[in-house]
C-alpha positions in Angstrom: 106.2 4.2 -149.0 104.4 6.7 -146.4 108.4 7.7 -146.0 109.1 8.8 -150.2 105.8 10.1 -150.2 106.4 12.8 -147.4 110.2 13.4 -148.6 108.3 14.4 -152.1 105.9 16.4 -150.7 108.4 18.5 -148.1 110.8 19.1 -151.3 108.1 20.4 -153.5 106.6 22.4 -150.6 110.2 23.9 -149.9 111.1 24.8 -153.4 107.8 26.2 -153.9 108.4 28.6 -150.7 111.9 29.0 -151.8 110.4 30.4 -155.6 108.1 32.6 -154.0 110.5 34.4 -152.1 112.9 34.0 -155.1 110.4 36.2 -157.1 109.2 38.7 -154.1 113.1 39.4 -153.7 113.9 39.4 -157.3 111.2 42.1 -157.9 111.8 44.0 -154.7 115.7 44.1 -155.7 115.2 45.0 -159.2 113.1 48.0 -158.0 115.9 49.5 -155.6 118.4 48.8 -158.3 116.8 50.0 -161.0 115.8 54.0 -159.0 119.1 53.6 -157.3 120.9 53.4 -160.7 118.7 56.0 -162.7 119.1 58.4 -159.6 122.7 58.1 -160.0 122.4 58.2 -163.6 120.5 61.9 -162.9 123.5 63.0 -161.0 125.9 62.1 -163.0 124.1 64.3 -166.1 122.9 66.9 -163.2 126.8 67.6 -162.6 128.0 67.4 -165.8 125.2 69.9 -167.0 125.8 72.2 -164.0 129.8 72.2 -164.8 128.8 73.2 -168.7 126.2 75.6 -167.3 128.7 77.9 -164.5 131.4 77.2 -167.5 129.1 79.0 -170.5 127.5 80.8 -167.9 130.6 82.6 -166.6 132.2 82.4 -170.1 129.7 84.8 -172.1 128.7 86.7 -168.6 132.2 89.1 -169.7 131.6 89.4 -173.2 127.9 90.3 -172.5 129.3 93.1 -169.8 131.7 94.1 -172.9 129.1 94.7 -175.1 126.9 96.5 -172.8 129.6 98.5 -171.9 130.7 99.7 -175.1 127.4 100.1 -176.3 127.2 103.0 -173.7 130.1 104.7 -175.2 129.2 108.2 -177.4 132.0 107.8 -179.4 130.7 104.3 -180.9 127.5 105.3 -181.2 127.9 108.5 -183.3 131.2 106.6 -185.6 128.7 108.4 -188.2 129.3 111.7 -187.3 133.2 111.1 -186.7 135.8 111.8 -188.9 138.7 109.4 -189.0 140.9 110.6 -186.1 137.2 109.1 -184.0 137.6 105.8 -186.4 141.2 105.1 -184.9 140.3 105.9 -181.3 137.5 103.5 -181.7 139.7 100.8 -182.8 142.4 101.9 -180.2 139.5 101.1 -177.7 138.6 98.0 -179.4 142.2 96.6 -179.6 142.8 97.0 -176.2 139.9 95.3 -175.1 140.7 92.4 -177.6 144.3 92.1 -176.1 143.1 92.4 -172.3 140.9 88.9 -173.1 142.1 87.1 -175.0 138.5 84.9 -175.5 137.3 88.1 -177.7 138.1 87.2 -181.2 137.0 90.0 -183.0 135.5 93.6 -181.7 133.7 95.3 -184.6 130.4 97.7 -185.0 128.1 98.1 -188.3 126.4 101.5 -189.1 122.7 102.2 -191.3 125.0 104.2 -193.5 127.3 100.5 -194.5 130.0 101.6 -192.7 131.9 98.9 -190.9 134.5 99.3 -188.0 136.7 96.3 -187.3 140.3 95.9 -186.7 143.2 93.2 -189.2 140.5 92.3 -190.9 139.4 92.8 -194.6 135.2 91.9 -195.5 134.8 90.2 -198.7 133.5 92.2 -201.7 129.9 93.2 -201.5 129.7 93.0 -197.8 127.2 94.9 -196.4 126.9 94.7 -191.9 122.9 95.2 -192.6 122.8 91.9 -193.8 124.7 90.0 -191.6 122.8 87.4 -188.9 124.6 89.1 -186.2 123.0 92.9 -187.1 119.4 91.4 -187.6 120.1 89.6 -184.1 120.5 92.8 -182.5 117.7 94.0 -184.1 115.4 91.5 -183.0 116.6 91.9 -179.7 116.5 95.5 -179.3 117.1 97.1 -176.7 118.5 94.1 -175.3 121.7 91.9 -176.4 121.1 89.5 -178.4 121.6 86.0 -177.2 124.5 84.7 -179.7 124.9 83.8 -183.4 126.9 81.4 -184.2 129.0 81.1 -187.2 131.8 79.3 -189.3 134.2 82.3 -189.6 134.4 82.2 -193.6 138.5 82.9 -194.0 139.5 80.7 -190.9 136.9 78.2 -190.6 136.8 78.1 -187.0 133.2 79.0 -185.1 132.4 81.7 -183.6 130.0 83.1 -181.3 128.7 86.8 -182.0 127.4 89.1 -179.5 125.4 91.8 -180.4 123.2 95.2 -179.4 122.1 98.3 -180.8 123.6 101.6 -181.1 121.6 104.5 -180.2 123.3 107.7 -181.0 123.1 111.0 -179.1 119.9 112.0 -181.6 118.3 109.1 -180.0 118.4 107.3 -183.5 119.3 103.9 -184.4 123.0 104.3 -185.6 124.0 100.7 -186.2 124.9 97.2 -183.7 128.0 96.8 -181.8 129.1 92.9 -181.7 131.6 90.9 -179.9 132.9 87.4 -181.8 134.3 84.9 -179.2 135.1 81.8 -180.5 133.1 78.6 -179.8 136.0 76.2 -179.2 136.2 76.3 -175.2 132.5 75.5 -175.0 132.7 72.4 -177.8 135.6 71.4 -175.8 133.4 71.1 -172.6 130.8 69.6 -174.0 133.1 66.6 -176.2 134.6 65.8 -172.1 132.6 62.3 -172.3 131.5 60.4 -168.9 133.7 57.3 -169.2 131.0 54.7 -168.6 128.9 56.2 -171.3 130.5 56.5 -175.1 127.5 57.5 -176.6 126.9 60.5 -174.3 127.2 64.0 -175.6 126.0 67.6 -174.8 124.3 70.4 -176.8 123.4 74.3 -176.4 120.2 75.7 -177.6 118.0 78.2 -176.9 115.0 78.6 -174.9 112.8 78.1 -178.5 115.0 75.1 -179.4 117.4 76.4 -182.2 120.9 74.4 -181.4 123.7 76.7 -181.7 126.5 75.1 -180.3 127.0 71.4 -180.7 130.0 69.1 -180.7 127.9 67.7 -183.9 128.4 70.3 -186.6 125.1 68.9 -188.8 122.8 69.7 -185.8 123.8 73.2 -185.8 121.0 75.7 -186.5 118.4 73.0 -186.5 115.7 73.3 -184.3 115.0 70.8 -181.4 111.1 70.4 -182.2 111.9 69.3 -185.6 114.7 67.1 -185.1 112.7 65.3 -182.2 109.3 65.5 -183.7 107.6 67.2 -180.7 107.0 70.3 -179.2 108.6 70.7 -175.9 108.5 73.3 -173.1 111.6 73.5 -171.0 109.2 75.5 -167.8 111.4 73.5 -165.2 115.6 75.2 -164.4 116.5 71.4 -164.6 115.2 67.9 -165.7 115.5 64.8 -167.5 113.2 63.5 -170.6 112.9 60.0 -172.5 112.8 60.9 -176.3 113.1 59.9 -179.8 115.8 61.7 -181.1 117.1 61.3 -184.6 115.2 58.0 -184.6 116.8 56.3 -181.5 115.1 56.5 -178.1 117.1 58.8 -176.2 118.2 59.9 -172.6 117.8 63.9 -172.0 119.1 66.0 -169.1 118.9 69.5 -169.2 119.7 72.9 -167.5 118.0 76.2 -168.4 120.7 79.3 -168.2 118.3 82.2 -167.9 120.5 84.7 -167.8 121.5 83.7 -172.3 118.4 82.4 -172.9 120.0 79.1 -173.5 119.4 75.7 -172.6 122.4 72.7 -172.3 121.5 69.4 -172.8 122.7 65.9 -172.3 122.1 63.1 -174.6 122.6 59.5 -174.3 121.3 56.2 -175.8 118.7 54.9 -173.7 119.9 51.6 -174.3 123.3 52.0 -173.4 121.6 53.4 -169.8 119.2 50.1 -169.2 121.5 47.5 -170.7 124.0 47.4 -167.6 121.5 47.7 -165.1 119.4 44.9 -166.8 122.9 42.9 -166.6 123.1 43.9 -163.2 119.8 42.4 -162.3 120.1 39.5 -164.0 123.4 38.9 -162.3 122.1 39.1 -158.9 119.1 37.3 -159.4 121.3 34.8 -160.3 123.1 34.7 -158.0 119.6 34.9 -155.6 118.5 32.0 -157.4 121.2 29.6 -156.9 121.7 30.7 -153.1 118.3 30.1 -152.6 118.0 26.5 -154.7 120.9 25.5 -152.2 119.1 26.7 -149.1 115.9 25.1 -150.3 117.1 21.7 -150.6 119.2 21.8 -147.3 116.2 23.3 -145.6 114.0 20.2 -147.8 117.3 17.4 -146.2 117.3 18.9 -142.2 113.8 19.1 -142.2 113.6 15.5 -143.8 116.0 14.1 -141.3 114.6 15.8 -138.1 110.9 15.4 -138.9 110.2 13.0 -141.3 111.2 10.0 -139.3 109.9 10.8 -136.1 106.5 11.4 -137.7 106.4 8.0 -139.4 107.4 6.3 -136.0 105.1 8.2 -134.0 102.3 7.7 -136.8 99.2 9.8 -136.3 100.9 12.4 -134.1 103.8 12.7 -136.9 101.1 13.2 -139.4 99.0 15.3 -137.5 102.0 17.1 -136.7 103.0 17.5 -140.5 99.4 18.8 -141.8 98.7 21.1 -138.9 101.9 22.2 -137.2 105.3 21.3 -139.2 104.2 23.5 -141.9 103.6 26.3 -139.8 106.2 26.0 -137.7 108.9 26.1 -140.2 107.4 28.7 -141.8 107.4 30.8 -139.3 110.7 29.6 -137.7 112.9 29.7 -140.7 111.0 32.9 -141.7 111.9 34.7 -138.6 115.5 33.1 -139.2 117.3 31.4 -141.7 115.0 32.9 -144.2 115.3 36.2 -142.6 119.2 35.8 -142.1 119.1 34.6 -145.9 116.9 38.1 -146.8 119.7 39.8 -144.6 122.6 38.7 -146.8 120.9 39.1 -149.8 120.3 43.3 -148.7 123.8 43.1 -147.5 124.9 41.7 -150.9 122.7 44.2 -152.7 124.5 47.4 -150.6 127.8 45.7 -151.0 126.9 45.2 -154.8 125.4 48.8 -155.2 127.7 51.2 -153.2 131.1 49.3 -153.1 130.8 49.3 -157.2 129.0 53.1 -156.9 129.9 55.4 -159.8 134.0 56.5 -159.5 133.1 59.5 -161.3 136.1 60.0 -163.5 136.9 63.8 -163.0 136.7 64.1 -167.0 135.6 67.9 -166.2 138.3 70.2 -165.7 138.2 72.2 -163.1 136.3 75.4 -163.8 139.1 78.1 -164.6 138.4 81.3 -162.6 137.5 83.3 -165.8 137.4 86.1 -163.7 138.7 87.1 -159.4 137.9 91.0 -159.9 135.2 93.4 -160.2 134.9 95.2 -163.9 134.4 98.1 -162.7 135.7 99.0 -159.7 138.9 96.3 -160.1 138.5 95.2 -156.5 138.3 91.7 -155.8 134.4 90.0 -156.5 132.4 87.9 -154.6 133.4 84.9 -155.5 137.3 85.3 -154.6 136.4 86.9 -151.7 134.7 84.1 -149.9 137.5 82.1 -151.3 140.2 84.3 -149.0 137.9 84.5 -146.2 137.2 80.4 -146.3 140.6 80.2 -146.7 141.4 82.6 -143.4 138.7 81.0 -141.6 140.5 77.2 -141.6 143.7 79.1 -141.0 142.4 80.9 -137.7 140.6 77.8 -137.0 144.1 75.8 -137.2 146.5 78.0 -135.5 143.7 79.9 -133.2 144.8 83.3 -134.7 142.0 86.5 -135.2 140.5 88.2 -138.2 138.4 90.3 -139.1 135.6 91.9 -141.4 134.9 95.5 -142.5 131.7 95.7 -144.4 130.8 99.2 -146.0 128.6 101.0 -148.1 127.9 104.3 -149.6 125.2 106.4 -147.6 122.4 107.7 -149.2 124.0 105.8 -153.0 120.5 105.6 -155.0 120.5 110.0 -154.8 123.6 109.8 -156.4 122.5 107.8 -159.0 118.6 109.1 -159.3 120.6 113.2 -159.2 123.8 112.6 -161.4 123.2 109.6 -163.1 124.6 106.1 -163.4 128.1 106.7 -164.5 128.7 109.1 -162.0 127.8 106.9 -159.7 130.1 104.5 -161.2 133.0 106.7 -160.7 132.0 107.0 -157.2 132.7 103.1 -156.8 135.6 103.5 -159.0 137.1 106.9 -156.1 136.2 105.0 -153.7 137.7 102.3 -154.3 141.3 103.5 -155.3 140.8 105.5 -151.6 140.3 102.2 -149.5 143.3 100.5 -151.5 145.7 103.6 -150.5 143.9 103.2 -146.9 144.6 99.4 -146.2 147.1 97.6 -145.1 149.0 95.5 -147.9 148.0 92.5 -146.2 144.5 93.6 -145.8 142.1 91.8 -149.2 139.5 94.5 -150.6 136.6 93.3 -152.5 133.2 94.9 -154.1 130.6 93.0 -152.1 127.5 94.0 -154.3 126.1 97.3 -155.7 127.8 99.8 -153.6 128.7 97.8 -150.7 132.4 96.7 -150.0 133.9 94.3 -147.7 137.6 94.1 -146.4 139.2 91.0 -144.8 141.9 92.1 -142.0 143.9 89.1 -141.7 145.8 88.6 -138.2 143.6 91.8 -136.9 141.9 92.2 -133.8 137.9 94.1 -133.4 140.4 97.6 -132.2 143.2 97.5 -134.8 139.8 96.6 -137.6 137.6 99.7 -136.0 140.5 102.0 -136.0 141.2 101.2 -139.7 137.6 101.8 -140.4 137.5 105.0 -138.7 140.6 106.1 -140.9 138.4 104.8 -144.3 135.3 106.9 -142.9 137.3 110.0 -142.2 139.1 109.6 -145.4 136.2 109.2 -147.3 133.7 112.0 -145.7 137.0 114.5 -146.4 137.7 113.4 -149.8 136.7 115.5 -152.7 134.9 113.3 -154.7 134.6 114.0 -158.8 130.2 114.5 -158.4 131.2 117.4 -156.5 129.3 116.0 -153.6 129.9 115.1 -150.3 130.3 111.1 -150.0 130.2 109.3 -146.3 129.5 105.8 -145.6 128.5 103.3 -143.1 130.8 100.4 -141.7 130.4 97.5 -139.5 133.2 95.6 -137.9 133.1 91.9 -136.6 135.9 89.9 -135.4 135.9 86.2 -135.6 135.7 84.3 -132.5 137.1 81.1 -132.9 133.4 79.3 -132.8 130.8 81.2 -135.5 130.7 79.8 -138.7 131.3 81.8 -141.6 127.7 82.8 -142.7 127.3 83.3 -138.8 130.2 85.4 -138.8 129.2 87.4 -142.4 125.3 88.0 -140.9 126.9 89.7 -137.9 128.9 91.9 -139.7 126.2 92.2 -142.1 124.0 93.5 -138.8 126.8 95.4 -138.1 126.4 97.7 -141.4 122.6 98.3 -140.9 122.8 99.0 -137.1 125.4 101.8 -138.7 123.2 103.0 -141.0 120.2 102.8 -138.2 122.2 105.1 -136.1 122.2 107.8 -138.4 125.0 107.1 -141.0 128.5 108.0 -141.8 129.8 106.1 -138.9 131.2 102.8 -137.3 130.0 99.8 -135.5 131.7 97.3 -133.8 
């Protein structure tokens, strides 16, 4: 009788450990699983945002420079005063810009006067630029561009993205709006690339006050985002994540602000279709939990029966005394430090195994980003961007094969005079001189780029510091001797670094960097290496 009665007692006091660390593990899990799963839920929007955001971002960056640049020219801005032979060069310039990218759609400007100028293409009856969304854009935005229209073209049907500024002719009047259309299809075709593990998942771009103007959802276009969701909301952060009703359903929201177009993308998915599998996942492993430790408990319940139990009954008061004040304890604090604590082991190791060996395989639904663009507009030179490409690429190759190269960094002396004295586009065409004079300078195998502003860097492949300081000396020679068009002498400052074989790359660009300015600190128009 004493026997059953302890048996019963030992079971229930086992389970009932074995359920308290059931739930203390169940809630502890659920927690990591749940933050671990919405974090990689964040990254997985984060990216996919961030890939829209450098896509739009480097999409419309051309067509804004397009219509800043033409908005600068005389002959747009006083069509007005032109006779027709202006008209056709106008267009001329137009149609060559339309065929050198081919994302520009149409090129077209609206005057006060009615006048429109716009190549193959014939305006319905009654059509008046004055009215249209894209000329009070410009307006609204003046003197900045405006931050895109967008519209269902009405012949072809497809939509279209106009760009927009105003003219200022040289009476410093308002003459009319030069616009740009590029055609929305590349950036609805980002935005419809789905995550594969969430089909309801989709992406928007409004702006900054919440009017959605491009949408893989035509009926959300031109709707604003306050309306739709039935709440104000302030996008102050450059990134972040919201839990919303939207169109009735509780929604997911990442976004990204893109400051430079006044635009925000965001990504929308059901909140439900987020929770459900981790929910599953939970209950799965808690499951699982639950059985392993059921099975534990009523071993632990059976050895502790058979080693204790019976040797306490034998040895009576010492067996009892030793089951109210010490068995307890001791197994407790034995099979804590233990079997328990091996048990909580496995069950962390099963929750790693079960978090990161099934962690998100993102599916690389993004294409790769295109390079939209490898060269400078205005100078034609290599940019920024393709030049730490090459010198990345260099760098591993040197690395691999223990060859040399080296950097040339440059800039014009004394650049903001020529500017502040003659004016911006003369100091353009200095950039552009200068920089047809360092390509006839170089080597063929030698890669030019425009650093930033007026600064240049060249990478001399398979060049040592000498054979790089005696090409500079050649540019600065050829440069202070060249008769530039501002009818002003030009000279500029160069530093020279050659890598060797240990800096890093940013190492290796900050000494050449240092380079520059200790040229410039030494009084200008001359070398250092």
């Amino acid at each position: 009788m004493s026997k059953t009665t302890i048996r019963k007692r030992l079971f229930r006091s086992t389970m009932a450990l074995s359920f308290a660390i059931l739930i203390t593990t169940s809630l502890l899990l659920s927690m990591v699983i749940y933050y671990s799963d919405m974090s990689n839920i964040n990254q997985i929007f984060k990216e996919k945002n961030i890939a829209i955001k450098y896509f739009t971002k480097g999409y419309f960056r051309k067509i804004f420079n397009n219509v800043e640049f033409l908005s600068q020219i005389e002959m747009v801005k006083n069509i007005p005063y032109l006779g027709k032979h202006g008209h056709k060069e106008v267009l001329k310039l137009y149609k060559s810009l339309e065929k050198i990218d081919p994302d520009i759609n149409y090129i077209y400007s609206g005057y006060q006067n009615g006048f429109l100028l716009i190549n193959d293409y014939t305006p319905p009856p009654n059509y008046n630029p004055l009215n249209r969304p894209w000329y009070k854009a410009a307006l609204k935005s003046k003197p900045n561009i405006s931050r895109g229209v967008p519209y269902q073209e009405i012949k072809t049907k497809k939509w279209l993205i106009s760009i927009s500024k105003v003219l200022i002719d040289s009476k410093g009047k308002l003459s009319g709006v030069i616009a740009i259309d590029t055609s929305a299809d590349k950036i609805i075709k980002m935005l419809k690339v789905q995550n594969s593990r969430y089909k309801s998942s989709y992406s928007l771009i409004a702006t900054l006050d919440g009017k959605i103007i491009i949408s893989q959802k035509k009926s959300l276009l031109h709707k604003k985002l306050p309306k739709i969701l039935d709440k104000e909301i302030k996008f102050n952060k450059q990134f972040g994540k919201l839990d919303l009703n939207f169109n009735g359903d509780e929604k997911y929201i990442y976004y990204t602000r893109l400051d430079n177009l006044g635009w925000i993308v965001l990504t929308i998915v059901d909140r439900c279709e987020i929770i459900r599998p981790i929910v599953l996942q939970i209950l799965v492993i808690i499951l699982v939990i639950s059985l392993m430790i059921f099975i534990f408990g009523w071993i632990l319940s059976n050895y502790l029966g058979r080693q204790f139990v019976l040797p306490l009954i034998e040895l009576k008061k010492r067996v009892h005394t030793l089951v109210e004040d010490n068995l307890d304890d001791s197994s407790s604090s034995v099979y804590s430090k233990d079997e328990i604590g091996t048990i909580a082991s496995d069950i962390e190791q099963l929750a790693r195994s079960e978090l990161y060996s099934k962690n998100i395989e993102l599916k690389n639904a993004n294409e790769k980003l295109k390079l939209l663009s490898i060269t400078d507009s205005l100078t034609r030179l290599y940019n920024r961007r393709k030049m730490n490409i090459e010198i990345e690429k260099e760098y591993k190759r040197s690395k691999r094969y223990k060859t040399k190269f080296s950097l040339i960094m440059f800039d014009i002396d004394w650049f903001k005079k020529i500017n502040d004295t003659y004016g911006h586009q003369a100091g353009d065409e200095v950039l552009k001189e200068l920089s047809n004079l360092t390509k006839e300078i170089v080597r063929s195998t030698d890669i030019v780029s425009r650093w930033g502003g007026e600064e240049f860097l060249i990478l001399c492949m398979e060049t040592d510091l000498d054979t790089a300081k005696n090409l500079a000396q050649r540019l600065r020679e050829a440069t202070e001797n060249y008769q530039f068009s501002v009818g002003k002498k030009v000279t500029i400052s160069i530093g020279v670094e050659e890598f060797d074989g240990d800096e890093s790359i940013d190492e290796l660009l900050k000494n050449v960097d240092n380079k520059l300015y200790r040229a410039k600190d030494s009084g200008r128009n001359c070398v250092m290496a």
